[in-house]
DODRENKE-435661 format. One line per 4 residues: number of its first residue (from 1); their letters; for each residue x, y, z of N, C-alpha, C, O. Coordinates in steps of 0.2 Angstrom, whole numbers, plus 5000, padded with zeros to 4 digits. Layout:
BEGIN
NUM	a	X Y Z X Y Z X Y Z X Y Z; ...
//
This chain:
BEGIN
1	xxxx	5275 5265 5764 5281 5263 5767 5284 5257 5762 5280 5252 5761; 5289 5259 5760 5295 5252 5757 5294 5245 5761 5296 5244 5767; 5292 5240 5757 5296 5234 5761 5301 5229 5758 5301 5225 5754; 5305 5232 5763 5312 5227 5763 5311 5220 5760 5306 5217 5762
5	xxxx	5316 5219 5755 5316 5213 5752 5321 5208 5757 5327 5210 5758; 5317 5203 5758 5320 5195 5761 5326 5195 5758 5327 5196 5752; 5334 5193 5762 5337 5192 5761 5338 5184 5758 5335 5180 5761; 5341 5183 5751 5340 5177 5749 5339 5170 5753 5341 5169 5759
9	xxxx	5336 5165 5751 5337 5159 5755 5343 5156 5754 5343 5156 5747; 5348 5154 5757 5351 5149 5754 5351 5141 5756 5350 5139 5761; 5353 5138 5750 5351 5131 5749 5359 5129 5747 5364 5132 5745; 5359 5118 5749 5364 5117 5746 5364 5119 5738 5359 5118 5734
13	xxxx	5371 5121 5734 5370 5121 5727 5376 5118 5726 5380 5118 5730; 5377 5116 5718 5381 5115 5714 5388 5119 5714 5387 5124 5710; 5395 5119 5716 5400 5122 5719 5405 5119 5715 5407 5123 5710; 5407 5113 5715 5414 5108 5712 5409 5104 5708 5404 5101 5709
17	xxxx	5414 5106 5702 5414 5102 5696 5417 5096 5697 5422 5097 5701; 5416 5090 5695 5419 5083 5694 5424 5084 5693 5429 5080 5696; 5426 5089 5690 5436 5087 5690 5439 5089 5694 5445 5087 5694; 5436 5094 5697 5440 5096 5703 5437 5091 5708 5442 5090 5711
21	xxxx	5432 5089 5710 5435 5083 5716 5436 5076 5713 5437 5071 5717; 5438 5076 5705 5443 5071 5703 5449 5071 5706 5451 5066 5708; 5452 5077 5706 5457 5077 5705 5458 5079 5713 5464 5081 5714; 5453 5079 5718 5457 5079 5726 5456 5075 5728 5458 5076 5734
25	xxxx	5454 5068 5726 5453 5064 5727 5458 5059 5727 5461 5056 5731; 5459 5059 5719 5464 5057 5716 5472 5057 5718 5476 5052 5719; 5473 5063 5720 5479 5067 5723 5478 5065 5730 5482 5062 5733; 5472 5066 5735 5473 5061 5741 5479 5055 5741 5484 5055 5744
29	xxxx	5472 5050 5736 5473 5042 5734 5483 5042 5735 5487 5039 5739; 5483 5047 5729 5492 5046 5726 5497 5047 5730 5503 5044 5731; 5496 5052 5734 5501 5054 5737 5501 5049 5746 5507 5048 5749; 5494 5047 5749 5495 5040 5754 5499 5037 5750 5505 5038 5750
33	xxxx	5496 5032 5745 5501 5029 5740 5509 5028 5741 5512 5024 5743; 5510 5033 5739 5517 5035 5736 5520 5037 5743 5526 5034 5743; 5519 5039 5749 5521 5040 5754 5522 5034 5758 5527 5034 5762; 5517 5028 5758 5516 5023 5762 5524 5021 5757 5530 5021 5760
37	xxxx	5523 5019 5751 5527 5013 5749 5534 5018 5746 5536 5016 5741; 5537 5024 5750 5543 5027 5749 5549 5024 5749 5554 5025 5745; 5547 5019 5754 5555 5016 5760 5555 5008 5758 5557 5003 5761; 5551 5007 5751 5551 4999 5750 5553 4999 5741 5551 5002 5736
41	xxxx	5556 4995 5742 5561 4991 5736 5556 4989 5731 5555 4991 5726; 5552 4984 5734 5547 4980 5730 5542 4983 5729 5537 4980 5725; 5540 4990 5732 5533 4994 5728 5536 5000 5724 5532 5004 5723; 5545 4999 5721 5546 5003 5720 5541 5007 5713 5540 5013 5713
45	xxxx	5539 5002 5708 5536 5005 5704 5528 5009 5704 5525 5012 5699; 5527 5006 5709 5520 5010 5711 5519 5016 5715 5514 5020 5715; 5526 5018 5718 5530 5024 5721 5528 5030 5713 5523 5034 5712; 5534 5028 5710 5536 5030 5705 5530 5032 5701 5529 5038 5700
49	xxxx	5524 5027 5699 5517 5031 5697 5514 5034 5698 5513 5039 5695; 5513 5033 5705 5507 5036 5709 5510 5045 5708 5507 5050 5706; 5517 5045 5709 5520 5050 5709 5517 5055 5701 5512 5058 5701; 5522 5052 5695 5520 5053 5690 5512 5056 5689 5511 5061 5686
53	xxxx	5508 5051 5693 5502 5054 5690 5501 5060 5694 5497 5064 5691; 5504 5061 5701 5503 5066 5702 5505 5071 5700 5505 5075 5704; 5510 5072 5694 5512 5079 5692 5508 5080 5685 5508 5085 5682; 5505 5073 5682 5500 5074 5679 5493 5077 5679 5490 5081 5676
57	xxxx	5491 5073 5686 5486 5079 5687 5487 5087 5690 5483 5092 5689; 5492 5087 5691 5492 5095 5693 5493 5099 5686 5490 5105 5685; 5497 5096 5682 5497 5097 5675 5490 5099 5671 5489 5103 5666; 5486 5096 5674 5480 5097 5671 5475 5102 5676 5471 5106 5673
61	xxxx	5474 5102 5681 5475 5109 5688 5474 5114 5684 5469 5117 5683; 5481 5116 5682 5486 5122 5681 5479 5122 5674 5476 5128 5675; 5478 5119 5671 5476 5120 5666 5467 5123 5667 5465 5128 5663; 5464 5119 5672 5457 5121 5673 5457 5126 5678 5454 5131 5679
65	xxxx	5461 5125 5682 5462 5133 5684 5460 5140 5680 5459 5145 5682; 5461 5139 5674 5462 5144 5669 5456 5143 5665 5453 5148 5664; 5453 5139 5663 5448 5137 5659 5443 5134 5662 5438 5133 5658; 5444 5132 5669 5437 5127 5672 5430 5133 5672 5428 5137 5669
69	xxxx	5428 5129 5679 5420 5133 5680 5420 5138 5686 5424 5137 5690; 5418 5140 5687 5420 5147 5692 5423 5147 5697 5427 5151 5699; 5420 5142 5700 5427 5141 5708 5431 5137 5707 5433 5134 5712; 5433 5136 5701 5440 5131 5700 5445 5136 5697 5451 5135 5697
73	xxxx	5443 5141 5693 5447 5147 5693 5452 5149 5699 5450 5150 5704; 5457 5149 5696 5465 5153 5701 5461 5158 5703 5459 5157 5709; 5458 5165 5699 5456 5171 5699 5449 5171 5703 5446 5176 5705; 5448 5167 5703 5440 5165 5708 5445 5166 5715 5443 5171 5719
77	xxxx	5448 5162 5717 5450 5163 5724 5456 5162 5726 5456 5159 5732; 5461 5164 5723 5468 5167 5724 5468 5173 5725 5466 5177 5720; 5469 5175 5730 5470 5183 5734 5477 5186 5736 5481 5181 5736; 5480 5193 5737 5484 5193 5739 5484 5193 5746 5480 5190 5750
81	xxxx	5490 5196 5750 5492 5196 5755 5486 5199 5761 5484 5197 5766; 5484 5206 5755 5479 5209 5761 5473 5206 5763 5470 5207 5768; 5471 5201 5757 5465 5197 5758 5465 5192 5763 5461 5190 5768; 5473 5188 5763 5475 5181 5766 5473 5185 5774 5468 5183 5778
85	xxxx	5478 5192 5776 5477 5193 5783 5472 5196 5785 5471 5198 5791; 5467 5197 5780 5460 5200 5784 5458 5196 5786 5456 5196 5792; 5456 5189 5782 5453 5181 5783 5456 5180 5790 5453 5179 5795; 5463 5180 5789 5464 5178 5796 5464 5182 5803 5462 5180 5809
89	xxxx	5465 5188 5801 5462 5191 5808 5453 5192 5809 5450 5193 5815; 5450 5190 5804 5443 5187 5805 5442 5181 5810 5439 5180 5815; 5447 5177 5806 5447 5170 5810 5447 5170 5814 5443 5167 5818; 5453 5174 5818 5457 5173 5826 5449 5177 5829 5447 5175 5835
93	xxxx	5448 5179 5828 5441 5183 5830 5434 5181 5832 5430 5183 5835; 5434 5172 5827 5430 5168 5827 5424 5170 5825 5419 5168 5828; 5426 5174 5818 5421 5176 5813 5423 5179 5806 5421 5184 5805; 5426 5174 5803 5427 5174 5797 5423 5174 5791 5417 5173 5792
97	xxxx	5425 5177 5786 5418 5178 5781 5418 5170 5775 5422 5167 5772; 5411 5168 5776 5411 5163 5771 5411 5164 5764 5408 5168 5762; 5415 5159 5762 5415 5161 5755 5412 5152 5750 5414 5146 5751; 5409 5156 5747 5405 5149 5741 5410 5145 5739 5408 5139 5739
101	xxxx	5417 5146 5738 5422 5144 5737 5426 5142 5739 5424 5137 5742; 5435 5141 5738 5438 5143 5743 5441 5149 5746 5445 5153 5743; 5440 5148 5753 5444 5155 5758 5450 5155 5757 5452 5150 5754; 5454 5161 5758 5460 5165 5755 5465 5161 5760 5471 5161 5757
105	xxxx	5465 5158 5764 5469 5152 5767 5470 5146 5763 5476 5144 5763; 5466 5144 5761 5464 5137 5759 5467 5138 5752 5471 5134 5750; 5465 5143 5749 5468 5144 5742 5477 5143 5741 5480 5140 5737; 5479 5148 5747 5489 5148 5748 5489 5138 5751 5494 5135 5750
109	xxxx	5485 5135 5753 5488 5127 5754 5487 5123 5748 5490 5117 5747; 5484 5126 5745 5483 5122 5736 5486 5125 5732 5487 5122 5727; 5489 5132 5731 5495 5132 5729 5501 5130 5731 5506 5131 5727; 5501 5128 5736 5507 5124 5740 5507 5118 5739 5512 5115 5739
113	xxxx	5501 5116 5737 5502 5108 5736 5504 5107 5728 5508 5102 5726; 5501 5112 5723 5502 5111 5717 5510 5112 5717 5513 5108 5714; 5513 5117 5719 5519 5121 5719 5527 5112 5722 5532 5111 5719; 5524 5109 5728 5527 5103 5731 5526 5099 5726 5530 5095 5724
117	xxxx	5521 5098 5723 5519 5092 5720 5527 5094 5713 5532 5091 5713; 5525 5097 5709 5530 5096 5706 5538 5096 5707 5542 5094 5702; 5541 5099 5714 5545 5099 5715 5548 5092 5717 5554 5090 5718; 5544 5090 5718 5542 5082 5722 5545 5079 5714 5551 5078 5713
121	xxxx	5540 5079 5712 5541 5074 5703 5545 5075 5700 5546 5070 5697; 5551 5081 5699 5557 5084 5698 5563 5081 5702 5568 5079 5699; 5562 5080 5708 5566 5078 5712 5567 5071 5711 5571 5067 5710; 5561 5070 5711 5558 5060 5712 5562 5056 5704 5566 5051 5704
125	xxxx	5558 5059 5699 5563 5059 5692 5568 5058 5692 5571 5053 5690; 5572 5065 5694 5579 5062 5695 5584 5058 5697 5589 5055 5695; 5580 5057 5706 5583 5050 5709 5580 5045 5704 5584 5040 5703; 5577 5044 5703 5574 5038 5699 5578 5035 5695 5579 5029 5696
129	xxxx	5581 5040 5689 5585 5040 5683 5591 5042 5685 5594 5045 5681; 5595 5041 5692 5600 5042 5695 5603 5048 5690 5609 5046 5688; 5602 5053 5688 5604 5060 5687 5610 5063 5690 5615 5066 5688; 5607 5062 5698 5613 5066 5702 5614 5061 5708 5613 5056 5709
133	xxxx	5619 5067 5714 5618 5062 5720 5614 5060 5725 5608 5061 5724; 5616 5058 5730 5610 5056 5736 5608 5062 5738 5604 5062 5742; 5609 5067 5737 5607 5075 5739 5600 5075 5735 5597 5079 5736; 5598 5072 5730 5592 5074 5727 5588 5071 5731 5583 5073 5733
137	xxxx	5590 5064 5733 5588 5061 5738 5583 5061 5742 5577 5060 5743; 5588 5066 5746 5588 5069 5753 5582 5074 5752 5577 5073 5756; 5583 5079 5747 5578 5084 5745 5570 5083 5740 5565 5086 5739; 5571 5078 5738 5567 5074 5737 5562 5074 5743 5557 5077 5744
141	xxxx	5565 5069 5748 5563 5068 5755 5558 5072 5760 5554 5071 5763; 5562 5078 5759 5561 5085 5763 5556 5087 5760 5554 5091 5764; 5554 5087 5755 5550 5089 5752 5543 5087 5751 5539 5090 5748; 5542 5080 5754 5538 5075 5752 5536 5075 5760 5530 5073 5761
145	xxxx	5540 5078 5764 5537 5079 5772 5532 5084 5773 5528 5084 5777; 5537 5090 5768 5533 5097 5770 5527 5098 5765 5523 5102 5767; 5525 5093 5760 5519 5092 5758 5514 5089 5761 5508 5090 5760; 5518 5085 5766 5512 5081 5772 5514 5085 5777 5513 5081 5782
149	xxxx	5515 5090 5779 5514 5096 5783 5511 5101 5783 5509 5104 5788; 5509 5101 5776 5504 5106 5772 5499 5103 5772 5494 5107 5774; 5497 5098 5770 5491 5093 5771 5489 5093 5779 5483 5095 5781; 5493 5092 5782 5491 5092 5787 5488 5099 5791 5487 5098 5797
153	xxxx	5488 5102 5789 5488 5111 5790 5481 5112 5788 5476 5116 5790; 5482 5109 5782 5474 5108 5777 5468 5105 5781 5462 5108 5783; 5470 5098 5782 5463 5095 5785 5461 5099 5793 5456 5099 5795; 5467 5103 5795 5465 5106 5802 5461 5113 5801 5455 5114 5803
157	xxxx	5464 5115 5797 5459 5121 5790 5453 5119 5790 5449 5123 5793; 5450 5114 5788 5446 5111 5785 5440 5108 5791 5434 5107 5791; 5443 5106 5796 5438 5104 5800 5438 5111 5805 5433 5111 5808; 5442 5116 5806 5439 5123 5808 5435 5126 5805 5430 5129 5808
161	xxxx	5435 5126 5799 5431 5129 5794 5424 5126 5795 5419 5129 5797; 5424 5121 5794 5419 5117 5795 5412 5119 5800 5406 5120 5798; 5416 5118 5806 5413 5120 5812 5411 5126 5815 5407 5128 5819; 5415 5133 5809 5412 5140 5811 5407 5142 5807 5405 5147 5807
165	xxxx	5405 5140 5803 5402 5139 5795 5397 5134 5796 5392 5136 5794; 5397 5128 5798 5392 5123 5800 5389 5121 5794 5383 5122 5793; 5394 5118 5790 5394 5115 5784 5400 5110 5784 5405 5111 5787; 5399 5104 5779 5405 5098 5781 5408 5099 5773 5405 5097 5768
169	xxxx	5414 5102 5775 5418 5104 5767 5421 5097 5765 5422 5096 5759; 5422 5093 5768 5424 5087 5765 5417 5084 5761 5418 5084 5755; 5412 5082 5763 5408 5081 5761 5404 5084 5754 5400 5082 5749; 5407 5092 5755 5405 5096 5750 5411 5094 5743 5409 5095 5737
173	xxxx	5416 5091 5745 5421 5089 5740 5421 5083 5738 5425 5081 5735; 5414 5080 5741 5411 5072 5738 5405 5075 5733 5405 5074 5727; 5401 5079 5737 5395 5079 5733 5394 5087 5727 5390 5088 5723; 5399 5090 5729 5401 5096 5724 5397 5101 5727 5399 5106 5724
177	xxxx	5392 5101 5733 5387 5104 5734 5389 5110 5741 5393 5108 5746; 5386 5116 5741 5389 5120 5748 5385 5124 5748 5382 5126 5743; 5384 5126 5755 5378 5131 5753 5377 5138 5751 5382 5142 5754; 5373 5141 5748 5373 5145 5744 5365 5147 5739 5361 5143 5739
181	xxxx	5365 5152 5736 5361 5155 5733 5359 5150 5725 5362 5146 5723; 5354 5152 5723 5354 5148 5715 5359 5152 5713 5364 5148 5710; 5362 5161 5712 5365 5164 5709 5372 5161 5710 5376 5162 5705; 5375 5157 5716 5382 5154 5717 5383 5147 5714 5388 5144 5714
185	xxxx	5376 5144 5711 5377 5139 5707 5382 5139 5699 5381 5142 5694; 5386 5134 5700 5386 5132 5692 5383 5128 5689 5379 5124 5692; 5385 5130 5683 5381 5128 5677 5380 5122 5677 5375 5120 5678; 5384 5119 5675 5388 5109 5673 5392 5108 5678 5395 5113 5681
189	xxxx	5392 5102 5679 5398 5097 5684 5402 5096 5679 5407 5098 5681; 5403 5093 5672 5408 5094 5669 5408 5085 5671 5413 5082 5672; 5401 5082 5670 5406 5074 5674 5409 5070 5667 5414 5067 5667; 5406 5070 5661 5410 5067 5655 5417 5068 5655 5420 5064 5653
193	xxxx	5422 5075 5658 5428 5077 5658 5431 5073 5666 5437 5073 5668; 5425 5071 5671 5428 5068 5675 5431 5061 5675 5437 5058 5676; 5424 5060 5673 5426 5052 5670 5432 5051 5664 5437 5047 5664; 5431 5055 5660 5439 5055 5655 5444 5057 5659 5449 5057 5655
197	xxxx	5447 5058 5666 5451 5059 5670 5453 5052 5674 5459 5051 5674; 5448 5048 5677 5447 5042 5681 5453 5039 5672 5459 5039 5672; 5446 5036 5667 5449 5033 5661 5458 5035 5659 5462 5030 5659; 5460 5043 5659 5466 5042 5657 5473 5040 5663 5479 5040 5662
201	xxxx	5469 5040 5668 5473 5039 5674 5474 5032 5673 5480 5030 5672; 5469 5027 5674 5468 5020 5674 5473 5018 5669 5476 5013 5670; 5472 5021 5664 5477 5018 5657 5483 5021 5661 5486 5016 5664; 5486 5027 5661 5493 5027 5663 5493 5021 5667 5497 5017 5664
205	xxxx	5490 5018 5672 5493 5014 5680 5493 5008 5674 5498 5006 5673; 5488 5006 5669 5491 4999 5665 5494 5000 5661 5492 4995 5657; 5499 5005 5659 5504 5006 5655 5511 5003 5659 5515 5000 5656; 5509 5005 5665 5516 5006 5668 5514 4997 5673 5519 4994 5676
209	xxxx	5509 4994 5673 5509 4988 5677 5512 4983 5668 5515 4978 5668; 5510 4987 5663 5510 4983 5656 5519 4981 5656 5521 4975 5654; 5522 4986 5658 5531 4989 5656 5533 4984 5660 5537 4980 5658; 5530 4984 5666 5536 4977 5671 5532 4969 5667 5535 4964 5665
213	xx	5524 4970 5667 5523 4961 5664 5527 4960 5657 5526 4955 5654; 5530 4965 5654 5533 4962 5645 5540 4960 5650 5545 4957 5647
//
């Protein structure tokens, strides 16, 4: 008689690379920032950064997306429709399938966020640079709400998820770690590219604190 091999153990492992919870962190930080000080005169320039960098980082997003480390690939965990609604009639079922990654949910609200973010930056630029009229304004605005609607959709996301999985994904997005097999591990955190992230970011904010002290 055959004996069945042990399904694997799983342990926490290695999931998010440094630049990706740079860069959610970061985009947190910016966009409180940039929301708290929307409706004030005298922060206007810290508005206007925070913004900037966040079409910066998404900029660079788009980029690792494509070239990062396994689960920060688009094609890692970008699905179509029939993926999105299987997840979700799993969910409503209150048995979802976990995934090492992100879920087919959570992936459509980070392209939602990369997607606002720069319609955000586009809009924001032009009122900035008075381009057009108070309608850019206006749509500017609308837009900077429906990203905090999204967010907010997110953290709701993220603490359901949490609790049917019995794992603390915010925490997995401090410490990079989620659980999983040695096989769902990556290789490198990538932290020299994190820290060169923190570095070029800091340089933009004292370029632009440099621009008002001249």
């Amino acid at each position: 008689m055959n004996a069945t091999s042990a399904p694997p153990v799983k342990q926490p492992v290695l999931v998010w690379d440094a630049p990706v919870r740079v860069f959610h962190w970061l985009m947190v930080l910016c966009f409180a920032g940039a929301y708290l000080t929307s409706e004030s005169e005298v922060w206007r320039l810290v508005h206007v950064t925070l913004g900037y960098t966040m079409v910066g980082l998404v900029g660079f997003r788009l980029l690792w997306g494509v070239m990062g480390t396994r689960y920060a690939r688009f094609a890692e965990f970008v699905q179509g429709p029939g993926g999105v609604l299987r997840y979700l009639r799993d969910l409503l079922r209150g048995q979802p399938a976990h995934h090492t990654g992100h879920n087919p949910v959570g992936a459509l609200s980070i392209l939602a966020v990369l997607l606002l973010t720069v319609a955000i930056g586009v809009t924001g630029w032009a009122g900035y640079n008075e381009m057009a009229g108070e309608w850019v304004s206006e749509i500017h605005e609308g837009v900077a709400n429906a990203m905090l609607a999204v967010i907010a959709v997110h953290v709701v996301g993220v603490v359901l998820s949490s609790r049917m999985h019995h794992e603390n994904l915010a925490r997995a997005m401090v410490t990079g770690r989620k659980s999983g097999t040695p096989q769902d591990a990556i290789r490198s955190a990538w932290w020299s590219l994190g820290a060169v992230m923190l570095v070029a970011v800091g340089g933009f904010w004292w370029l632009q604190w440099q621009s008002v002290a001249l």
